[in-house]
N, C-alpha and C positions, 0 to 999 in steps of 0.2 A: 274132597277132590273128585274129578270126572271119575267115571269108571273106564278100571281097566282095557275092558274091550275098548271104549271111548278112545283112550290115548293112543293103543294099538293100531287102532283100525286109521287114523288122523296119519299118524308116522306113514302106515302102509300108501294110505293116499298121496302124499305126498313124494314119498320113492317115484311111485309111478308117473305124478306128474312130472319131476327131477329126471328122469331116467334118459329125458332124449336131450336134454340142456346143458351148456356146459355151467362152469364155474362161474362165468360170468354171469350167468342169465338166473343166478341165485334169486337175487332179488326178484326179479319177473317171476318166480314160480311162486315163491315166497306169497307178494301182494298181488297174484293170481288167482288166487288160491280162495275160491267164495268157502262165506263164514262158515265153521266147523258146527257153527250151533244156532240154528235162527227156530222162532218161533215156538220156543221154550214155554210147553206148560205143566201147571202142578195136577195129579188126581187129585179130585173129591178130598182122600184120606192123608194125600200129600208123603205118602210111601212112594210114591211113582214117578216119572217126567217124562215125560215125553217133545223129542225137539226133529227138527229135519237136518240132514246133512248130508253134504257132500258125497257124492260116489266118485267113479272113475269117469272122467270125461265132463260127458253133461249131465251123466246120473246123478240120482237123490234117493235120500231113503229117509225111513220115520224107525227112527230109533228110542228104547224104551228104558230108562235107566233107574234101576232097583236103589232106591236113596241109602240104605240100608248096607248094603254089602258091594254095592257100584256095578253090580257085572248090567251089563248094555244087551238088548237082543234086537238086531232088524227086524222091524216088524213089516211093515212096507217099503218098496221101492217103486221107483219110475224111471227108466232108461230114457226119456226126455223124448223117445219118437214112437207119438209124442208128447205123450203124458207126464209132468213132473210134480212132484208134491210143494201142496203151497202152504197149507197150514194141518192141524190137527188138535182135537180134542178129544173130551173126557167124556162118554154118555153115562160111565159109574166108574168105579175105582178100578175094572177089571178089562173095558173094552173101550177103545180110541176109535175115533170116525176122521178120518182127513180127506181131505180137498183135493185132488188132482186136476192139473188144468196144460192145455200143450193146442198146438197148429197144425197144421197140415194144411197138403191141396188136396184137393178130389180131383184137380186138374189143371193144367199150364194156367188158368186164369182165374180160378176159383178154390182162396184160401178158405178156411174153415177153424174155427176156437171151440173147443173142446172142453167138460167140464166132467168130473165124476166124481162121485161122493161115495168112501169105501169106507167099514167097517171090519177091524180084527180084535180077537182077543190081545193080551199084552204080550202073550209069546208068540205072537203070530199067526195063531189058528181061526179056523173060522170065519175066515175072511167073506165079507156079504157084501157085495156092491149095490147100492140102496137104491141105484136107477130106477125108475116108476117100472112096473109091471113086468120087469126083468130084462126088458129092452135091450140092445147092444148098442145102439148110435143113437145119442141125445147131441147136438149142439151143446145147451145147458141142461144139466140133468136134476141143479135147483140147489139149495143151499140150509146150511143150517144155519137157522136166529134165535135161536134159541135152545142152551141146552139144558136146561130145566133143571130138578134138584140134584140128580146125580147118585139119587139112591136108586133109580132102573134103569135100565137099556134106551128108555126114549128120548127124544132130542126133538122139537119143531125144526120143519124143512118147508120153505120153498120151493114150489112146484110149478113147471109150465104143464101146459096141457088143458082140457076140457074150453079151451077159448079162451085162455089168457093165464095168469098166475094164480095160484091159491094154495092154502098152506095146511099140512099134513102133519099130524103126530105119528114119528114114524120109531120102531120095534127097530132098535138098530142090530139084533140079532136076527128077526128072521126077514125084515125087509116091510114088515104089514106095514100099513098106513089106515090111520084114522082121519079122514078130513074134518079139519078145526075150521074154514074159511075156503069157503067157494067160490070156481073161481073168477075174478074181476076182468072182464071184459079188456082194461087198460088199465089197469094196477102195471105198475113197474116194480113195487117194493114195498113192503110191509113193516111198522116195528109193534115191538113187543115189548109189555110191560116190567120181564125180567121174573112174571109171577102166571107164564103159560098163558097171556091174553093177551089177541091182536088189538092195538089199540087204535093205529093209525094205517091208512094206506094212503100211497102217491099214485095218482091218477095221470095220464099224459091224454088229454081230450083229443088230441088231435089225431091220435091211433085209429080215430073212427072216421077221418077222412081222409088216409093216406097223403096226406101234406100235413109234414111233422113241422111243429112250431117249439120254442123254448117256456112255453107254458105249462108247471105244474099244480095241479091239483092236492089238496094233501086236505083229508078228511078223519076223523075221530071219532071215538064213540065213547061209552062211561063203562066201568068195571064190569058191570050187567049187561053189557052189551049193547044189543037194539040196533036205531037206524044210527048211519054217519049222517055227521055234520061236518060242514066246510071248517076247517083248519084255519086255512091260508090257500091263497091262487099267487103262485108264484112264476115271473118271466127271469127266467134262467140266464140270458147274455152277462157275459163276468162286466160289463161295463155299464150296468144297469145301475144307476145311484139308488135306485130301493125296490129291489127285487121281491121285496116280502119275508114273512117269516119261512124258516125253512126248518123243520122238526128235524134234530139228529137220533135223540134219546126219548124213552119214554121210563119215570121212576115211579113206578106201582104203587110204591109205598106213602106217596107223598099226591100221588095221582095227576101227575105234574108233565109236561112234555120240557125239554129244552129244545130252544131254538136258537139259529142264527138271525141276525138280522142289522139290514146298514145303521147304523149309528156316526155321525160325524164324517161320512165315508169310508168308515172300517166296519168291519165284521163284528157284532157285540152280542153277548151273551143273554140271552132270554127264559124266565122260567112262567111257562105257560099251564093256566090250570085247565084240569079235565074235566071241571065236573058242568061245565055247560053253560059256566060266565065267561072264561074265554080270559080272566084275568090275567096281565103281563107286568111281569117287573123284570128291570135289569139285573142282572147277576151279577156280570162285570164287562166292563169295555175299556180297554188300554188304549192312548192317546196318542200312539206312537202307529201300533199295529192293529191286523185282524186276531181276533181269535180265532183258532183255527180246529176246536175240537175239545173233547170231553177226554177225563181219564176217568177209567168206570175201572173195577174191581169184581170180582168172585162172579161165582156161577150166574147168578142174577143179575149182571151189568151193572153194580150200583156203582151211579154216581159218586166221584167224592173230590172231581176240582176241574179247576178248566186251563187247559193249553194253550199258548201262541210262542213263537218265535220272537223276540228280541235281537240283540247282538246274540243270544242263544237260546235256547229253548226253556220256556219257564212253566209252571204251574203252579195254580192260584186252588188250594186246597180249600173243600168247603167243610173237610171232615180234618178236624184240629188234631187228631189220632197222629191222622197221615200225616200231617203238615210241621208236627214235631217229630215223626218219625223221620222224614225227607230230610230236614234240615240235622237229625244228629246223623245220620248214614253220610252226607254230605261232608260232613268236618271229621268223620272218621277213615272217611277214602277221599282227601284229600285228591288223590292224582285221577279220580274217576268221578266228579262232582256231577254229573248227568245220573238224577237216580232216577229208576221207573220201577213203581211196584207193578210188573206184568202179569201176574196169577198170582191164584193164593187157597189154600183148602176150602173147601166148605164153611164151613165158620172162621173161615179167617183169621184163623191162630197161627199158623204158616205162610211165609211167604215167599213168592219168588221173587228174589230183586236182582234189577240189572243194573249193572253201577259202568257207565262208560264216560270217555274223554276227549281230548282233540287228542292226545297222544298213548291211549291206553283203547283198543277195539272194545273192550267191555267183558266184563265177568258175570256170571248168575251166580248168587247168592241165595243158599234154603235159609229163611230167619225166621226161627221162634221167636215168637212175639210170648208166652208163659216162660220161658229159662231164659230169655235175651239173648243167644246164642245164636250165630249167625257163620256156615261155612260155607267155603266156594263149591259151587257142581260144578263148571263149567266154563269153559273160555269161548268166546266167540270167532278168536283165530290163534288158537295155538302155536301155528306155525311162524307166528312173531312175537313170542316169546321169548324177552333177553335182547332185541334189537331194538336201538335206540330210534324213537319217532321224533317226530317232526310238533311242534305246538305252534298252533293257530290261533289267529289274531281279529277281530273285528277291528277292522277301518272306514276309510270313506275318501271319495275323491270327486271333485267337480265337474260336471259334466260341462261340455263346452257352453249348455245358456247359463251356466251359474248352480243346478241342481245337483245336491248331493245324494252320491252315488252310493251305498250301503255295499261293500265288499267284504272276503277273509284274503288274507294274507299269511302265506304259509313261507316261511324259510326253511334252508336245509338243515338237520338238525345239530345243534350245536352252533349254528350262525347267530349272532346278535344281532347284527348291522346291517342289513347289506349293502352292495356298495358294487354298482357294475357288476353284477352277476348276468350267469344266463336265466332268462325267466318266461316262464310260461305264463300265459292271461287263459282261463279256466269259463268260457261261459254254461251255466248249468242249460240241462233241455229242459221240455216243458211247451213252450216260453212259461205259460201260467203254473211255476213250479218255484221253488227256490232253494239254495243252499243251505245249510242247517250250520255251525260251530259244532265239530266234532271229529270223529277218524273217518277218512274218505280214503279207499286204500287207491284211489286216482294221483288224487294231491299226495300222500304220504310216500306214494314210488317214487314220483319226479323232484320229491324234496330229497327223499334219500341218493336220488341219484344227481343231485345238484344245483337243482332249479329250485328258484322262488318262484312258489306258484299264485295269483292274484286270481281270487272268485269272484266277479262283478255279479251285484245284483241287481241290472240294469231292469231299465222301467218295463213293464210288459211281464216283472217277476211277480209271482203272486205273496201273497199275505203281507203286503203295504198299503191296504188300502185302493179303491175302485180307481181314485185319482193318477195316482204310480202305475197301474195295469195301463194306461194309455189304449183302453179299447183289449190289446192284449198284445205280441210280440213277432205278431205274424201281418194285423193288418197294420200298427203301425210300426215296421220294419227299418224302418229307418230311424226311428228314435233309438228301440232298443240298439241295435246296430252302433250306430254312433255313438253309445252310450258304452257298450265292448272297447273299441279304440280310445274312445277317452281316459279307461285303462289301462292302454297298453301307454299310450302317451306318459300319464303320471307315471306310471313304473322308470320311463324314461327322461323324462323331466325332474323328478326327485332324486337321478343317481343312481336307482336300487337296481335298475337292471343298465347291461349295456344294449345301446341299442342294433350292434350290429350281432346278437346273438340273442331277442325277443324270438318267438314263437307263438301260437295260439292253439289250442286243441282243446276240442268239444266231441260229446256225443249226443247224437238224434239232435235236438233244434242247438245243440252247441256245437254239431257238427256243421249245419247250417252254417252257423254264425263264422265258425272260421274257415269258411272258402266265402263267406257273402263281406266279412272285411274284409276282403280283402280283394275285392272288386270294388267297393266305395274307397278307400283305400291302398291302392297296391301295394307300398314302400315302406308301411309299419312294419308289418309281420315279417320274417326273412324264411319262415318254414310254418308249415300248416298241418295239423294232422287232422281229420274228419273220420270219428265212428259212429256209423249209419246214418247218414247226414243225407236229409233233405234238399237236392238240391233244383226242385221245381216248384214251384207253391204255385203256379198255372195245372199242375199233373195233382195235386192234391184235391185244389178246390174243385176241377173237373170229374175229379173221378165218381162225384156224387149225383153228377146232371142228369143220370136217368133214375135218381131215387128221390124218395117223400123226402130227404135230408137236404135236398140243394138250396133249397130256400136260405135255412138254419146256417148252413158251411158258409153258404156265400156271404152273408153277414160276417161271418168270422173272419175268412181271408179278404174280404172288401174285391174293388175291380179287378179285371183281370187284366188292364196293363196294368194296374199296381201291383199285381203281382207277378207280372214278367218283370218288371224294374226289379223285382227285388227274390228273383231265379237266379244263383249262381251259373248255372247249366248254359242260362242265354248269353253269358256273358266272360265266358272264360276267357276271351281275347285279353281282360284287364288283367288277369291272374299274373304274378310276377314272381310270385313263393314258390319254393318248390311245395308239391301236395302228398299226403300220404293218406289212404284212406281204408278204414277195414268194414265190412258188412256181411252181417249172417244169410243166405239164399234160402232162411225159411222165416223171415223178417213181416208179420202182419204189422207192424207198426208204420215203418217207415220200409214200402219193397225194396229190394236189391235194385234193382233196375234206375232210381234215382242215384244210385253210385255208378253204375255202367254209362248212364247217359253221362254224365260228369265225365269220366276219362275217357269216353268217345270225344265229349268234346276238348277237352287238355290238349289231348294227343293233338287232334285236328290243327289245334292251333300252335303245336311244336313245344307245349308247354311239358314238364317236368312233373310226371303224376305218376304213384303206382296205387292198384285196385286188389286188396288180402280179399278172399270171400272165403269163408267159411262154409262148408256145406253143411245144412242139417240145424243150424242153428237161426232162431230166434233175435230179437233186437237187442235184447240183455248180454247175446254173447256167455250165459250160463255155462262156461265150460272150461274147467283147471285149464286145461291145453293150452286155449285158446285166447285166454286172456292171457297167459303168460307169455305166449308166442306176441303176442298183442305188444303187448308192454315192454318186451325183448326187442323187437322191430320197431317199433317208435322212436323210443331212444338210441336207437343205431341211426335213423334216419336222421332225431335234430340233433345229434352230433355231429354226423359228417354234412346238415346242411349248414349247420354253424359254426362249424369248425372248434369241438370242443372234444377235447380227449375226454376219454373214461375219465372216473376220480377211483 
């Protein structure tokens, strides 16, 4: 079981966030409430763990859990302004190195991303911020790639500095730095062989004439080192039918790169040799989808199978260990058949596994692999624990030329049928992103509080393939678009929903999407919610015409009447739904300001709009409060615009 402090400290969290809510607004705090336990790892000796978790607000901390006896101690925090912790590891059994990353302005017009790399011992002493030369303000202050055997303090870091990037053995106790790799002029990223040697870097040429192109460079060298050799030269645009090969991994042991690369117009799997013949054979390539990635293991990255998405998330094991371990964890946790072995000791006698579901958030699991024993540390959200979820469905529906449309389908829990309900259409952001089959505490609110929620994964979604990206979902805007309403349509064409109590709510380009159907469409939707929703792609693509990127963007959003056609902002006079819309005012993704322009123009045009801003926060919205507040006010709003009591 978690440790004590663990459960303590979760209940305490949660009081506080509870404390300004009534009864009603349970639920809101409840699936408010970001995961208790993300980014869960084992030490070296696997006595230890270490994961990030929630604080009060938008805070986080890196909490460090004795396997042993359970007591928990904070070891780091970040109050979110504006640093918050994003990952953390192991540089030996005794000292954790984590990630800090957060925004700020320097001034009304000039935001700024933030990055710091800190080291403590496990009780929290010690603390060494690993910054070059002990500097205070880095932009990026560079990263770990590597953290080597984990019998001493050192870890390989990423460095900017001396005229570009280059990579540092760094003493994560007193801060020294050894340089392994000088630095590359136009290096972007480096990998590592998982045995302390750089083996590849990606190069971006065009960094040498300030007019950035989507052209990379990716060069190698042999165990022994010496000069690079050309990899692959790869053109970047997602709509590229053969972009070239693209190195993700590099396996020491076998002296091997993996790469991606188009096959059939999907993403397939490549195992590239290093030793200077340049040999390629396929690994695997699914006929349906992209692969979309490696599953690597223990302190040295190894390899041991390859990921893509289907109707849900699958991997194709190359180490037969795992591939019979996955499949008995599978029939043993029935209700949580999504298993990922995410760490594991040094020798790999220990493991951490995380077993989740469409209706279970997911549990970590310590399993000995020498006694076969396996018990829980850890829940991912505690705080729904005991409350009935919601299970989710892969479907599909035709899009008005005939193409089928790959969606989930979520009912409220305990419904079998549905039959005239009120229902929500879910488009994901992105555009080049996609939905997963699994717990999304989005869909799992509005199931519990009523609605069948329908996740279209309209064309311009990624991991289908270059043909389905349709270029991508911004410049061609109108497929994906249409491709949303032909959702809402079938929902209402099949029965499952009624139609005079549909609704549509998205965040960032799914916010987009439901204030932009609903200017191609007025009379679908009858209520609209948008979190941080884009609603200018003319203020997008422009805002890069005084940098080396406008070239690159402009390709991306295509013309710019094409993309006033398809600016919610130009066109709110068609809007008919009422609108509800929330956005954080410390937002680098998507600025605040494209929510303000929007219900300046609502208003103007006598339309039904309100604008939540959140001070202080980000586009993620990272904060108990405030997504609970979030989620409290949404469902007040499509109730009274649909006229549907509480349940």
């Amino acid at each position: 079981m978690a440790g004590v402090f663990a459960r303590v400290f979760a209940a305490a969290l949660l009081l506080v966030a509870a404390s300004g809510a009534s009864a009603a607004d349970d639920s809101a705090v409840r699936f408010g409430a970001r995961p208790w336990a993300d980014n869960a790892e084992l030490s070296p000796d696997a006595k230890h763990l270490v994961f990030i978790a929630p604080g009060v607000g938008g805070a986080n901390a890196a909490l460090v859990e004795d396997l042993k006896d359970g007591r928990t101690t904070v070891v780091l925090s970040g109050n979110g302004k504006p640093f918050l912790l994003r990952n953390c590891g192991w540089s030996s059994n005794s000292r954790i190195v984590c990630r800090l990353m957060g925004n700020t302005y320097l001034s009304s017009a000039h935001r700024a991303v933030y990055s710091r790399t800190i080291a403590a011992d496990i009780d929290g002493s010690r603390q060494k911020a690993l910054t070059k030369n002990g500097q205070d303000v880095y932009y990026y202050d560079g990263e770990v790639i590597d953290w080597l055997d984990g019998a001493s303090d050192a870890v390989l870091m990423i460095r900017p500095g001396g005229g570009g990037l280059y990579v540092e053995r760094v003493d994560t106790r007193t801060g020294a730095g050894t340089t392994v790799e000088k630095p590359h002029e136009i290096a972007t990223n480096y990998l590592t062989d998982g045995a302390g040697r750089i083996r590849i870097v990606s190069e971006m040429p065009s960094a040498r004439t300030y007019v950035a192109t989507n052209v990379i460079d990716y060069r190698y060298r042999s165990t022994e080192g010496g000069d690079w050799k050309l990899f692959s030269r790869v053109d970047g645009p997602a709509d590229n039918p053969d972009p070239g090969l693209r190195p993700i991994a590099v396996d020491g042991t076998r002296d091997v790169a993996y790469a991606l690369d188009n096959r059939s117009g999907r993403d397939a799997l490549y195992r590239v040799a290093l030793d200077g013949s340049m040999k390629t054979e396929l690994v695997y390539a699914d006929p349906v989808v992209d692969v979309d990635g490696l599953v690597t293991l223990g302190r040295h990255g190894r390899v041991i199978g390859a990921t893509f998405v289907s109707d849900r998330r699958q991997v194709v094991y190359f180490d037969s260990t795992y591939q019979a371990l996955a499949a008995s964890l599978a029939k043993t946790l029935p209700d949580t058949p999504l298993i990922l072995f995410t760490s594991a000791s040094a020798d790999e006698r220990k493991l951490l596994v995380f077993a989740t579901g469409d209706a279970d958030p997911g549990r970590f699991y310590l399993l000995d692999r020498d006694t076969k024993k396996m018990v829980e540390v850890l829940r991912a959200r505690p705080d729904l624990t005991g409350r009935r979820l919601a299970n989710m469905q892969a479907v599909s529906y035709p899009a008005a030329d005939g193409t089928p449309i790959p969606a989930y389908l979520t009912l409220p829990p305990g419904v079998t049928t549905a039959k005239g309900l009120p229902a929500i259409v879910m488009p994901h952001g992105g555009p080049s992103a996609r939905d997963e089959w699994g717990f999304d505490w989005l869909v799992q609110y509005y199931a519990a509080r009523g609605f069948v929620v329908l996740q279209p994964q309209y064309r311009g979604s990624s991991g289908y393939g270059v043909g389905f990206l349709k270029g991508n979902g911004v410049k061609s805007w109108r497929i994906a678009i249409n491709d949303i309403l032909d959702g809402g349509r079938w929902l209402n064409r099949t029965g499952m929903a009624d139609p005079a109590k549909l609704a549509i709510v998205g965040w960032s380009y799914g916010g987009y999407a439901a204030l932009q159907t609903n200017v191609v469409d007025p009379d679908l939707f009858k209520a609209a919610v948008a979190v941080a929703p884009v609603t200018s792609l003319v203020v997008l693509r422009n805002q890069y015409r005084r940098s080396a990127w406008f070239r690159v963007e402009a390709q991306y959003f295509g013309g710019e009447t094409e993309a006033e056609a398809g600016s919610p902002v130009h066109h709110a006079e068609a809007i008919k739904a009422p609108v509800l819309m929330f956005h954080g005012d410390y937002d680098t993704t998507v600025e605040v300001g494209q929510s303000r322009a929007m219900q300046v123009a609502l208003k103007a045009q006598g339309k039904t709009s309100t604008l939540v801003i959140y001070p202080g926060l980000d586009h993620q919205l990272a904060d108990n409060d405030a997504r609970a507040d979030m989620l409290a006010k949404s469902d007040a709003f499509l109730r009274s615009s649909l006229g549907i009591a509480a349940p």
